[in-house]
N, C-alpha and C positions, 0 to 999 in steps of 0.2 A: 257732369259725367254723361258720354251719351252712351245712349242706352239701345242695347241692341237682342236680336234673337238670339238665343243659346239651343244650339245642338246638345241633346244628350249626351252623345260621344265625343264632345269638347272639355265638360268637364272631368276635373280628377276629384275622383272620391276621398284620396288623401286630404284633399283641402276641404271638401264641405265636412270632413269628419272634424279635420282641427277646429273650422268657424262651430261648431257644434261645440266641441269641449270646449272653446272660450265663451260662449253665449252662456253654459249650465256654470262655468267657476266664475262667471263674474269680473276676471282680472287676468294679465297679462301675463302675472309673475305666477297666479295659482294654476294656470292655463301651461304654461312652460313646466310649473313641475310635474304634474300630471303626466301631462305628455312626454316626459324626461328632453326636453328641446330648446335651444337658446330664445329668452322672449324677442330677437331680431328675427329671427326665421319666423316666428306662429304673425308676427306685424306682417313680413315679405307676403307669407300665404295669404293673408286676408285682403291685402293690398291685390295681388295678382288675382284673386276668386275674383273683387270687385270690377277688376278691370275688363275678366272674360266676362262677365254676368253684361256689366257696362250700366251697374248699381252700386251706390254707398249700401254698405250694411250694418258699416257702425259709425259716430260720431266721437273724433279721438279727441281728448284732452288731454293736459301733460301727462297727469295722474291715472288718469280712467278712463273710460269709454261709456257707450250706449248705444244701445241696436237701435239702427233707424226702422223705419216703417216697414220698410220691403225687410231690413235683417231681421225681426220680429217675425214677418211673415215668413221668412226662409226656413229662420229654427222651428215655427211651430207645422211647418208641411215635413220638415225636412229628421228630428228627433223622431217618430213615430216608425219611419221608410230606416231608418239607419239602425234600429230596435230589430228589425225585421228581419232585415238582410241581414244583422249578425245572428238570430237565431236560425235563418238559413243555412246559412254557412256552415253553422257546429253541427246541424244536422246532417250534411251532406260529407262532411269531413270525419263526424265522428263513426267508429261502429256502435250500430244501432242498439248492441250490449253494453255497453261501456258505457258507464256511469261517471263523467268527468269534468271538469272545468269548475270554474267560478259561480257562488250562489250569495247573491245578495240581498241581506234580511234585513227589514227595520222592525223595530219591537220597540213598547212601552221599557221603562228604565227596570225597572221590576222585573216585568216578565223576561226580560231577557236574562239578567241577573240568575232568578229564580228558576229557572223554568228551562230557557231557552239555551243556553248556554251547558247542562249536563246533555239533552238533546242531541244538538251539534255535535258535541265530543262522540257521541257514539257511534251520528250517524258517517261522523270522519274516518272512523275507526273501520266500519263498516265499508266505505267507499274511499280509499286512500287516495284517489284519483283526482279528488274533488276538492275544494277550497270553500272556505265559508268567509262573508264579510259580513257581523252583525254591526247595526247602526241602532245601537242603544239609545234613544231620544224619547222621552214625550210630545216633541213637536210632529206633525203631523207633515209627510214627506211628499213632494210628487212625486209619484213611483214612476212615471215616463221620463220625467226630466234629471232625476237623478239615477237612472237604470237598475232601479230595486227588480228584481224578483218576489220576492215573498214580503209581502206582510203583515204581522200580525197586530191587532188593533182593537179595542176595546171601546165600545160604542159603535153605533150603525154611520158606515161611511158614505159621503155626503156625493164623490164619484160617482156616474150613475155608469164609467166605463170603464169601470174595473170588475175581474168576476169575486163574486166575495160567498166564502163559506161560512154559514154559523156554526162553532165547535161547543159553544155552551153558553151559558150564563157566571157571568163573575159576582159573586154573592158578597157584599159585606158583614162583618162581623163586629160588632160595638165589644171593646175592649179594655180592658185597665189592669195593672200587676195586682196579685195576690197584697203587696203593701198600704196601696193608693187604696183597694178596696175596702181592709179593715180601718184603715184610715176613715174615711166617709160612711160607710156603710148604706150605699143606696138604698132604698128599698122598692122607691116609688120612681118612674120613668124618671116625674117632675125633678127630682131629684140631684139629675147630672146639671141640669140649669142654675144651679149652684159651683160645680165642679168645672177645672182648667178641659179647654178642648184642644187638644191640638189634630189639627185638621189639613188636607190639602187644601191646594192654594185656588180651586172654585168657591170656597168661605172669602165674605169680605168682612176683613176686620173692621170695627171692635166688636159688633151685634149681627148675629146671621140666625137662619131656623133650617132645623131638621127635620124632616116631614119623615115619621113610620106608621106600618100599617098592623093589626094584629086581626088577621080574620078582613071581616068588611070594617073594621074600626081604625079610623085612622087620628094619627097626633102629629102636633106640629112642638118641635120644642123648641124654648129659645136659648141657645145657645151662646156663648162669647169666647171664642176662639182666643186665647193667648199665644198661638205658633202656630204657622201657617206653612207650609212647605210643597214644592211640586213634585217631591220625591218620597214614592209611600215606605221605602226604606228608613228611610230618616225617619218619618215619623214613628214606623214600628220599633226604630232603636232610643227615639223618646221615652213611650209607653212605657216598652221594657224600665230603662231607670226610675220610672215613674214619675215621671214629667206631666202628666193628665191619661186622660180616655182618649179614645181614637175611634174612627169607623175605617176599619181597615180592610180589603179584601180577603178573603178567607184562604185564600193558597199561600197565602205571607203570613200567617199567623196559625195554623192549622197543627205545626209540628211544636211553636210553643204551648199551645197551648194544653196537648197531651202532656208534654211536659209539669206542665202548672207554673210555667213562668208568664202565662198570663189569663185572664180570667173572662170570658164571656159572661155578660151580665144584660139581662131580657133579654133570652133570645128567642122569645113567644115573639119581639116587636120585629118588623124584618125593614129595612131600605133599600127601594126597589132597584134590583140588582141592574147590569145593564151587559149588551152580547159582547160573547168571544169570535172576535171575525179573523179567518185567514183570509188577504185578497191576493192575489195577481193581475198584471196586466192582461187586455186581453189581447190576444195573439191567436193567429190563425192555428199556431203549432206548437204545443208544450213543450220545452226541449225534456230530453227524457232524465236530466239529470234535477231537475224543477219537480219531476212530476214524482218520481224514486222520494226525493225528498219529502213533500204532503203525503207523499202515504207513510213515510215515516213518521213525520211529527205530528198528522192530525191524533191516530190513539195513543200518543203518547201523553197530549196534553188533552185530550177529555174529561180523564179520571180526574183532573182538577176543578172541572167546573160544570 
């Protein structure tokens, strides 16, 4: 393919927007429905971009594709400037009062659940204008490349370009039902290292240790995890039937626990908690409907942690 100079004002942004939504979906057919567009037109567009560029930008197989070297390079100059220009754009088109469009959150599976989720409904209620997409995951998202807005995240994020706010500390809480308790009867920390753990899925089965601290005194215990799970839902709906003990976050156990449907037990020993971070991308210009939103939810979720 020979390869030639490109004027600015030769390309159509139609088409570097489409090679953008097929580079972030992966796929021809996930790319077509996004786009609501037959996958013979997003092929034509890429096919035509390549011919004005007078660059391959992907490598097609029957089934798939692959960004060649320069498409690599394209989507990663070219996602950050197309982020841009659409927050341009709402700014210029919106009124600077109006509170509207689309907000896209990622959250841990819990907090969203928990937490994030009665939030939203409020803040919807409040701003009718507005739309919310949460992306309920534990996995950990590019927020450029998949066009998050907001997210919220638990542990310190490894991004050094993203801006990130601390909201608090997420404390755990060592727990077991009123049943499981009178059943065993701990008395001595040693004690659980006898008893079922069901733990999230950073424990590796069959033999793990729990480091806690009480004061400057610190224990290490050893533990054997019989259930392991990446969802702290599940394991709190374990506990509950009394499946084992847990080391659970405390905004997921806080309302049973007033209750007495479950039992805090040492809670002189502590496991050291870890931060509650808001991030955003960063951007020269907040749209104002992003920014309405973090003043909504940061004191909403404070009092949690």
């Amino acid at each position: 393919m020979q390869q030639r100079y490109v004027m600015l004002d030769e390309l159509d942004l139609n088409k570097l927007r489409i090679f953008r939504e097929l580079a972030v979906a992966k796929s021809f057919t996930k790319a077509a429905q996004n786009l609501k567009q037959p996958k013979s037109r997003i092929s034509r567009t890429i096919s035509s971009l390549e011919k004005e560029m007078g660059v391959q930008l992907i490598y097609r197989t029957t089934r798939s594709f692959e960004l060649t070297h320069s498409g690599q390079l394209l989507y990663n100059q070219l996602s950050p400037l197309l982020n841009e220009l659409k927050t341009s754009l709402e700014m210029v088109v919106s009124d600077t009062n109006e509170v509207a469009g689309m907000i896209k959150i990622t959250a841990p599976e819990d907090v969203a659940a928990e937490l994030l989720g009665p939030i939203c409904q409020e803040f919807l209620e409040l701003y009718p204008k507005t739309q919310i997409k949460i992306h309920a995951s534990n996995v950990i998202v590019d927020m450029v490349k998949d066009q998050i807005d907001v997210a919220v995240r638990i542990g310190k994020a490894k991004d050094s370009t993203l801006i990130q706010k601390k909201i608090g500390t997420v404390d755990m809480e060592l727990v077991m039902s009123p049943e499981l308790y009178q059943k065993h009867l701990p008395r001595r920390l040693e004690d659980l290292e006898k008893m079922n753990l069901i733990t999230y899925e950073d424990f590796k089965l069959p033999h793990s240790s729990v480091k806690v601290t009480k004061g400057k005194e610190t224990k290490t215990l050893k533990v054997k995890p019989h259930l392991t799970s990446n969802n702290f839902l599940l394991i709190k709906h374990m506990v509950l039937k009394g499946g084992g003990f847990a080391l659970i976050p405390s905004f997921l156990v806080k309302d049973h626990i007033m209750k007495g449907e479950l039992i805090t037990v040492f809670k002189e020993w502590k496991l050291e908690g870890k931060p509650l971070q808001i991030l955003i991308p960063h951007q020269k210009e907040v749209p104002i409907r992003i920014r309405k939103f973090l003043d909504f939810l940061t004191p909403r979720l404070t009092p949690y942690f």
